[in-house]
DRENFI-891187 format. One record per residue: residue number from 1; chain; x, y negated, z of N, C-alpha, C in turn; residue in three letters. Coordinates in steps of 0.001 Angstrom, whole numbers, plus 524288, in hexadecimal, padded with zeros to 5 digits. Example, Ala and Ser with C-alpha at 12.3 -4.5 7.8 and 13.67 -1.06 7.14 Angstrom:
<sites>
1	A	83386	8163A	81E78	8300C	81194	81E78	83390	80CE4	81E78	ALA
2	A	83232	808CA	81BA8	83566	80424	81BE4	83264	7FFE2	81EBE	SER
</sites>
This chain:
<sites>
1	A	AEFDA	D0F89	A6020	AEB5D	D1248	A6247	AEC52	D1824	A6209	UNK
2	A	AEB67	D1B3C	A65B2	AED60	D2012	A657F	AE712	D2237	A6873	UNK
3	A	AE551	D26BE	A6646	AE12E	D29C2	A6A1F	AE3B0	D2F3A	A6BFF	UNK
4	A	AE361	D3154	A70D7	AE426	D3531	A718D	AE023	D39F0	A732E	UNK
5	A	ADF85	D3EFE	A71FC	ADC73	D4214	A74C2	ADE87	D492C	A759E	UNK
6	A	ADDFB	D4917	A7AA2	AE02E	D4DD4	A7D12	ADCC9	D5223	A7C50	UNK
7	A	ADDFD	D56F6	A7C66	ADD01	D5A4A	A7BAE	ADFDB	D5F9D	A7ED7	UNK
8	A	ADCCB	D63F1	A7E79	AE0B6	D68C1	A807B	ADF9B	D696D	A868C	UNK
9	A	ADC21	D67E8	A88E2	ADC58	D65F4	A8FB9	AD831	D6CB5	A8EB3	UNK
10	A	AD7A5	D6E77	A9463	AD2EC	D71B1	A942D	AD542	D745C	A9A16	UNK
11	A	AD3FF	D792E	A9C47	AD368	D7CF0	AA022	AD706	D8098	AA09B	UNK
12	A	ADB94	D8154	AA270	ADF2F	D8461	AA254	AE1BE	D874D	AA804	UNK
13	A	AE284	D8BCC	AA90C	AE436	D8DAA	AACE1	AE929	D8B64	AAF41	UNK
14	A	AEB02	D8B61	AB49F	AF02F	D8906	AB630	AF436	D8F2D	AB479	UNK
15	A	AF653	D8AAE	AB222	AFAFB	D8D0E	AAF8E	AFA72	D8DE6	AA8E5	UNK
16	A	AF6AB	D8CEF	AA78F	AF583	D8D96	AA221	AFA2A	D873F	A9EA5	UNK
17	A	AF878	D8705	A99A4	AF9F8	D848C	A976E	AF442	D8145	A93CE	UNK
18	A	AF4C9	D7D49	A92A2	AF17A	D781F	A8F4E	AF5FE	D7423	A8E0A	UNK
19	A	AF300	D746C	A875B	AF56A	D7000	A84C3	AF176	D6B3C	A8217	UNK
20	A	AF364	D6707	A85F8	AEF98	D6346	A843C	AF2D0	D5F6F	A7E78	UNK
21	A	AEF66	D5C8C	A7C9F	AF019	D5BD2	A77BC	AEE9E	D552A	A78F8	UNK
22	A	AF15C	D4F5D	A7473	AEFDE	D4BC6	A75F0	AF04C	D4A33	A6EF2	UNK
23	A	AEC1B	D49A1	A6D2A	AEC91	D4958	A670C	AEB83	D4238	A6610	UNK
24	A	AF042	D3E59	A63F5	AEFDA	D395E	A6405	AEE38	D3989	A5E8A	UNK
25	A	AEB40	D34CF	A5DD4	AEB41	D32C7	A5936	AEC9F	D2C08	A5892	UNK
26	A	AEC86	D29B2	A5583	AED3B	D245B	A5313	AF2DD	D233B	A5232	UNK
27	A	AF30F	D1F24	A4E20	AF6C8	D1D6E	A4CB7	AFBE2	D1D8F	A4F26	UNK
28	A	AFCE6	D1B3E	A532D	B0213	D1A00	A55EA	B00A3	D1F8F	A58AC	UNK
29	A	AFEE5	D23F6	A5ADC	AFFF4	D2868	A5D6C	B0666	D2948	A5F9A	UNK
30	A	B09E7	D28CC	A5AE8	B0E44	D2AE9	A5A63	B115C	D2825	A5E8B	UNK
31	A	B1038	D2150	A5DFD	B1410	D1FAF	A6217	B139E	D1E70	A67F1	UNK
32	A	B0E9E	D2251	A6A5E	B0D44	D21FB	A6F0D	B1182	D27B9	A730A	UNK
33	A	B12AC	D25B3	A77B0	B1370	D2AFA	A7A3C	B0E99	D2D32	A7BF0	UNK
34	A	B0EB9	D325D	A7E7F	B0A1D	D3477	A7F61	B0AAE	D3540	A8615	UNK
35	A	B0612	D385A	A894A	B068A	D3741	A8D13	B02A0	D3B27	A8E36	UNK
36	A	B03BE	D3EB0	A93C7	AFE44	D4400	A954A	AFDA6	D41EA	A9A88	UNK
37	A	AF74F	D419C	A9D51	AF87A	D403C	AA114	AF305	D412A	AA38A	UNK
38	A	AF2B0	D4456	AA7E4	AEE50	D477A	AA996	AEAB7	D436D	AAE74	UNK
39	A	AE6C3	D4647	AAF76	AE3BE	D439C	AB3E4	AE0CE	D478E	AB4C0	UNK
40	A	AE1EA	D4992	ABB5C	ADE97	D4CF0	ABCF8	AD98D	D4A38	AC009	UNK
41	A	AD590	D4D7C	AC1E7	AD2C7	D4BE8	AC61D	AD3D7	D486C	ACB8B	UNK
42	A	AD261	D44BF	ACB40	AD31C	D40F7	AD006	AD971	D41BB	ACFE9	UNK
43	A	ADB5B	D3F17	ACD19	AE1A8	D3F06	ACD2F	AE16A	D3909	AC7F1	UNK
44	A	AE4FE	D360F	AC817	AE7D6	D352F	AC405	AEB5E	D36CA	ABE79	UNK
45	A	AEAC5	D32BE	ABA9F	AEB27	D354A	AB69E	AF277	D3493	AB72C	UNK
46	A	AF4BF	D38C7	AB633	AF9E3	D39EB	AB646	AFCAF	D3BB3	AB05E	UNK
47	A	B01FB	D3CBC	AB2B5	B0437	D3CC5	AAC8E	B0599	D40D7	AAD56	UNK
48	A	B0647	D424A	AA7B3	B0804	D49B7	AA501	B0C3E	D49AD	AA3BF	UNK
49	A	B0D67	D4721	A9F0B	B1085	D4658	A98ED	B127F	D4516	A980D	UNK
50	A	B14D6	D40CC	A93DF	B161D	D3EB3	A9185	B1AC7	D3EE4	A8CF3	UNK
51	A	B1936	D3DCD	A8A30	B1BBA	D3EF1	A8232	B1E34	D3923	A8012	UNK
52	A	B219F	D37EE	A7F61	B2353	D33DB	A7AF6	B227B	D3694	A74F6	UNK
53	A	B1DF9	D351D	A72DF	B1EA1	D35F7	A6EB0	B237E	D32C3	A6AB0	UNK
54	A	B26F2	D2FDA	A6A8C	B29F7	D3006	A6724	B3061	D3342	A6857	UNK
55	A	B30A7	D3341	A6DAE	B3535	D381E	A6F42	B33A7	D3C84	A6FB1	UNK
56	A	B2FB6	D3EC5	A7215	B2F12	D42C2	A72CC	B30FA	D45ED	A7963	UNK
57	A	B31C5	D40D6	A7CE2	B321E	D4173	A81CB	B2C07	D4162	A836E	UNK
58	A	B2DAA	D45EB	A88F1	B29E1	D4622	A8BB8	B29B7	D4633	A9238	UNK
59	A	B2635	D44AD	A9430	B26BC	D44C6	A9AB5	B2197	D4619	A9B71	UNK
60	A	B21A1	D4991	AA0F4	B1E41	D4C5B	AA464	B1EFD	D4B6A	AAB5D	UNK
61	A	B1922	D4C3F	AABCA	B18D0	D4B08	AAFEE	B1A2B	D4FDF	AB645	UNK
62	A	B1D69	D4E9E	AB9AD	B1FFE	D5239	ABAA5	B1C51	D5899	ABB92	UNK
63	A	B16FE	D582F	ABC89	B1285	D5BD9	ABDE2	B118E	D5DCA	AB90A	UNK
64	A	B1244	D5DFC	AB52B	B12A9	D5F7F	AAF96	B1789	D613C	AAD3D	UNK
65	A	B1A7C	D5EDA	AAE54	B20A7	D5F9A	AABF8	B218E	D672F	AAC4C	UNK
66	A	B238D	D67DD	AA651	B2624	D6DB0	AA7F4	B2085	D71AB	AA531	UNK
67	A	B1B8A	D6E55	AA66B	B16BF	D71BC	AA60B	B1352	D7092	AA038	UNK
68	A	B13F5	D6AC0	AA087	B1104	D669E	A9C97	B1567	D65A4	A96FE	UNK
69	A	B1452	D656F	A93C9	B1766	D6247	A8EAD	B14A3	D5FBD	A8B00	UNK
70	A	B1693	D5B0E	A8A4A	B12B1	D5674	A873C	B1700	D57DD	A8176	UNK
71	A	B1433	D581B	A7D78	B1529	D571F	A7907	B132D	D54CB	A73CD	UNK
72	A	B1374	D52CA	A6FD3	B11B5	D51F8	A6C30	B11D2	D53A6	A66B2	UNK
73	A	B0EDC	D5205	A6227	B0F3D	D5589	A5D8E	B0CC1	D5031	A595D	UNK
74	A	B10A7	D4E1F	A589F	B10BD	D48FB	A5570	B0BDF	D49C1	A512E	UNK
75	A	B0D96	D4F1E	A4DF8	B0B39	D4F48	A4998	B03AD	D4F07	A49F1	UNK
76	A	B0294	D51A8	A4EF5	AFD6F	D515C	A50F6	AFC65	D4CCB	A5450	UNK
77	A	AFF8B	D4A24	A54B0	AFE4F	D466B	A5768	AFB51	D4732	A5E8C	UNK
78	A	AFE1F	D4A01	A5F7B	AFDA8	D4D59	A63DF	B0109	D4D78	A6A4E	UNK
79	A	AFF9A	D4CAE	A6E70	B028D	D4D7F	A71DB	B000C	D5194	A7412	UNK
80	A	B02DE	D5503	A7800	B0266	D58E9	A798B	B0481	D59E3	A803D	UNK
81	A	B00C6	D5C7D	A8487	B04A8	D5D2C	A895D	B018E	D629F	A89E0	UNK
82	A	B05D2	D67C7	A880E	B0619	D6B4D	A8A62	B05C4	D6CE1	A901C	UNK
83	A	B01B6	D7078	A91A6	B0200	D70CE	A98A8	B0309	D769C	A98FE	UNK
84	A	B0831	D786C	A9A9E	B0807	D7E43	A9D49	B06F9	D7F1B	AA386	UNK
85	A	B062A	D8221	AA5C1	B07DC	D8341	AAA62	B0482	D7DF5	AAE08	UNK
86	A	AFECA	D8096	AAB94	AFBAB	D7B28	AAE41	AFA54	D7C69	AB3FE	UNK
87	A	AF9B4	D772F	AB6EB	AF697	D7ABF	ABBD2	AF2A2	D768B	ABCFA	UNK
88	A	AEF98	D7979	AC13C	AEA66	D7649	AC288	AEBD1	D6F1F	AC24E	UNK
89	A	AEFE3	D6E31	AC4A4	AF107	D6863	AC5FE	AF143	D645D	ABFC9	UNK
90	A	AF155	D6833	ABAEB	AF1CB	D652C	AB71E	AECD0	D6420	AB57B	UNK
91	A	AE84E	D6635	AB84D	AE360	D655E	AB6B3	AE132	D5FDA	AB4CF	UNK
92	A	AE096	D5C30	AB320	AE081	D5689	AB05B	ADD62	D56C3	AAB51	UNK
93	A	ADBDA	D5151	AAB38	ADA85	D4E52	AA430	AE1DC	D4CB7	AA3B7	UNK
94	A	AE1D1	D4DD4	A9F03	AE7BA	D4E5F	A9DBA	AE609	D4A38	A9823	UNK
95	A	AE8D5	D43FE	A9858	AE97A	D4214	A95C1	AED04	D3FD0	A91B8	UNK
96	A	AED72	D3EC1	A8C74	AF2C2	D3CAC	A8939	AF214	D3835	A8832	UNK
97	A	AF4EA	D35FE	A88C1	AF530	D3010	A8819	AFA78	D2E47	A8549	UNK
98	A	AFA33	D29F8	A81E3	AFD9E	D2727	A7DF8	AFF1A	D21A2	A7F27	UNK
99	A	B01F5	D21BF	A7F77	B06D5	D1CF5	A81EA	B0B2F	D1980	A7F5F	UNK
100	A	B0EDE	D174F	A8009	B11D4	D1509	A7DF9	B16A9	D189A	A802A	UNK
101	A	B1693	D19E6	A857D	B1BB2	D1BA2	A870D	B1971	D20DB	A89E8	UNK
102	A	B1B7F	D2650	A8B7B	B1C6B	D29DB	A8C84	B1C47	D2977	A935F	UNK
103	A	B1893	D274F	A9689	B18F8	D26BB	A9BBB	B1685	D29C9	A9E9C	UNK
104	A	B15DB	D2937	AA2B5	B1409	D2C95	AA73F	B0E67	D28FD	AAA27	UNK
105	A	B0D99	D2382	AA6CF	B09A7	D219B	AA9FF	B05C7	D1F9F	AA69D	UNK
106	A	B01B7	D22DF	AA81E	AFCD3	D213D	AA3E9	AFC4A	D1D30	AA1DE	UNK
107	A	AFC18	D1831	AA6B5	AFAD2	D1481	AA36F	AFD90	D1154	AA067	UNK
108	A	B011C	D138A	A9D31	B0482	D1163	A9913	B03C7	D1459	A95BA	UNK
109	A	AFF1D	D181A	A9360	B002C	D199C	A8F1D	AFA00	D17CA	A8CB4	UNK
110	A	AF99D	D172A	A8963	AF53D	D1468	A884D	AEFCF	D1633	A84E3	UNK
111	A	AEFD1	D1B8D	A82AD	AEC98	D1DF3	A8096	AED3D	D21F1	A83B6	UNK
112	A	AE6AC	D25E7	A84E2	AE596	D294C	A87D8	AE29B	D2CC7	A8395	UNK
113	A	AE211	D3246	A8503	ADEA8	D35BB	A827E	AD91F	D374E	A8586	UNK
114	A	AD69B	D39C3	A86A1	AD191	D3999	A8A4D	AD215	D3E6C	A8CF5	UNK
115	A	AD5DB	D411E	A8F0E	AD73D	D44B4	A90FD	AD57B	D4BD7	A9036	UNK
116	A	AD7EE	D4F04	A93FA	AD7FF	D52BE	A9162	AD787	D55CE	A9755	UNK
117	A	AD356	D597A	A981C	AD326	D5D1C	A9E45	AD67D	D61B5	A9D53	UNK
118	A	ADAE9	D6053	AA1B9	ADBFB	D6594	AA155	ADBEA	D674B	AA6CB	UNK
119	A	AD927	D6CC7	AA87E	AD878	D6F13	AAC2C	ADC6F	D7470	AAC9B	UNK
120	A	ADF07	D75F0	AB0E1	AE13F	D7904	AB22F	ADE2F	D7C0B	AB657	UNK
121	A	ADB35	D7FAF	AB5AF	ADAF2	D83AA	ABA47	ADED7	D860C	ABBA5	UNK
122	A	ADE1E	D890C	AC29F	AE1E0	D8A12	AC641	ADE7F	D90CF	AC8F9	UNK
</sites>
C-alpha cells in the first residue's frame, strides 16, 4: 500500500521555473517506480517522467526532455520533477503515480496522488 500526495503546483510566468514535490508514504514505498504525468483541459492525461527507483534511470517525455528532471531523495521519501523554462503549453494537473515498472502508460502504474495545478502564464 503506498499513498501519494503532490505538492509545489501554483502560478508561474512562461519561462519561470516550479518544483513540484511527490511525498510517498507506506511500507513497501521503496520498491515501487515512480511516474509524473499531467492532464490539461479537454485533453488527455499524458506522460512526463519517469524514475526507477532501484537504478536510478530515468525517461522523459520528448515535450519536456532537456526542460523537466524527475528525481528522488530516498531519505524523505520523496520524488521530485523539477520544471525550468516553462511555457504556457505545460499548463496541467500534474500527477505522480507508483508502479511496478518505470513506463510511459498510465494504466500500469497503480497508485495515484490527487494532483497538483500548475498554471503557466504567457
Amino acid at each position: 500500500q503506498v499513498q501519494l500526495v503532490e505538492s509545489g503546483g501554483g502560478l508561474v510566468q512562461a519561462g519561470g521555473s516550479l518544483r513540484l514535490s511527490c511525498a510517498a508514504s507506506g511500507r513497501t514505498f521503496s520498491r515501487y517506480a515512480m511516474g509524473w504525468f499531467r492532464q490539461a483541459p479537454g485533453k488527455e492525461r499524458e506522460f512526463v517522467a519517469a524514475l526507477n527507483w532501484s537504478g536510478g534511470s530515468t525517461d522523459y517525455a520528448d515535450s519536456v526532455k532537456g526542460r523537466f528532471t524527475i528525481s528522488r531523495d530516498n531519505a524523505k521519501n520523496t520524488v521530485y520533477l523539477q520544471m525550468n523554462s516553462l511555457k504556457p503549453e505545460d499548463t496541467a494537473v500534474y500527477y505522480c503515480a507508483a508502479g511496478l515498472a518505470p513506463t510511459r502508460i498510465d494504466a500500469q502504474y497503480t497508485y495515484w496522488g490527487q494532483g497538483t495545478q500548475v498554471t503557466v502564464s504567457s
